[in-house]
N, C-alpha and C positions, 0 to 999 in steps of 0.2 A: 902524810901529815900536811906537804902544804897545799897538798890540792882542798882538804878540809879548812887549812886558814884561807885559802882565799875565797871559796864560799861563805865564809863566815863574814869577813870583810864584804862581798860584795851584796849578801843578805845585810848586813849594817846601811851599806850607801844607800841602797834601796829604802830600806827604813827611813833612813835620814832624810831622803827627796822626798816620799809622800807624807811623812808629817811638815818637812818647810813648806812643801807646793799648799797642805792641807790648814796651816797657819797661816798663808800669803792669803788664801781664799775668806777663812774667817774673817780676815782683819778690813779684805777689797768690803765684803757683805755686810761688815758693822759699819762702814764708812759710808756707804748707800745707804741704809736705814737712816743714819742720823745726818745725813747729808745738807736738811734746811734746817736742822736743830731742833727739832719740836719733837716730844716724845710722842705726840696722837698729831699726825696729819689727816683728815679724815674731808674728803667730799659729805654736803648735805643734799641728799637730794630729795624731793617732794613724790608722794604716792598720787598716780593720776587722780585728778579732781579736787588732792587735796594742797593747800595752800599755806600750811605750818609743819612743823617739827620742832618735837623737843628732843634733845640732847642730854644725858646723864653723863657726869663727868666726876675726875676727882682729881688734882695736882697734889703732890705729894712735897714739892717744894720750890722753893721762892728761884730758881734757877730752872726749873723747869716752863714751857708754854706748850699748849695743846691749838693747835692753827684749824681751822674751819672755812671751807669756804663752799661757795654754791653760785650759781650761773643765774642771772636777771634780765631781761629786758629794758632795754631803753625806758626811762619813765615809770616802773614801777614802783611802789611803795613798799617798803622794808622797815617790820617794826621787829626792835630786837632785844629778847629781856635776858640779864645774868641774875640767875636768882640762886643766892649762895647766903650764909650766915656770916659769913668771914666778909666783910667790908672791903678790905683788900684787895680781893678778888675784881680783878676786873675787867673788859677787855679795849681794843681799837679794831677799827676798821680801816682796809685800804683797799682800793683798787688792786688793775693786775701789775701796774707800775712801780705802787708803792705807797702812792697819793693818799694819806689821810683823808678820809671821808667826813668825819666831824672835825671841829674847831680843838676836840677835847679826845687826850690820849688813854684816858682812864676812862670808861666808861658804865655803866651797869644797865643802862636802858638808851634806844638813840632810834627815832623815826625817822625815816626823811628818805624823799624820793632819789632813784641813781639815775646819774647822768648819762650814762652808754649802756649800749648793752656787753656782755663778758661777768668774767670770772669777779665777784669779790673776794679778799679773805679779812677772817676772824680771827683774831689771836688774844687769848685768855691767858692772864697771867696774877701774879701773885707777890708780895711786896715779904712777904714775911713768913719764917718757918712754918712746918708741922701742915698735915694734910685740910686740904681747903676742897670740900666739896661742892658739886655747883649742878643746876638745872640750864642750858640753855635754850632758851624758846625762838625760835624766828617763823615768822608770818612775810610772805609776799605777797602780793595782791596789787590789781591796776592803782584800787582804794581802799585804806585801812580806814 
């Protein structure tokens, strides 16, 4: 009898470590994913030759941001359209620092050539409940 309770106990332990080890894991793996906050991180990248991309999106709520970014040249031109029904909707640009790229943190459309070459990002956001669907368009080129 107690050679069977202690199997039983030690089938328990057992038990016990691979679901904590397997709940330690879940929680490291959620932590990684949501680690810059934004539920869609997503590189844009351009098909050889071609020079825009559009983007289909959809934020579900006013706490959520979906971040976009893509790699320029020195001196190219970046025109950039959020085309969404909801007003609200709207986005900023920065550098890989941080550096605001327009004057203006709300955006919905923003031309204008970059300073370095590297990483931009995008960040789309939303002022107010209930799902907020959005196109985004971006075009680079020497000249727009």
């Amino acid at each position: 009898m107690n050679n069977y309770r202690n199997t039983i106990r030690k089938a328990a332990r057992t038990v016990f470590v691979a679901l904590s080890l397997g709940f330690i894991f879940l929680i490291g793996a959620a932590a990684a994913q949501a680690q810059d906050g934004y539920r869609v991180s997503k590189r844009i990248s351009f098909k050889k030759g071609e020079i825009s991309s559009s983007i289909k999106g959809s934020i579900s709520s006013r706490l959520e941001g979906h971040k976009y970014f893509f790699r320029v040249r020195k001196g190219q031109t970046v025109l950039i359209k959020l085309i969404s029904s909801r007003k609200d909707l709207t986005f900023y640009l920065m550098d890989e620092e941080g550096n605001s790229m327009a004057e203006e943190v709300e955006l919905r459309e923003w031309t204008g050539e970059l300073p370095e070459t590297g990483d931009y990002h995008l960040v789309i956001g939303s002022k107010h409940k209930g799902v907020a669907k959005y196109t985004l368009f971006i075009q680079i080129a020497s000249d727009i």
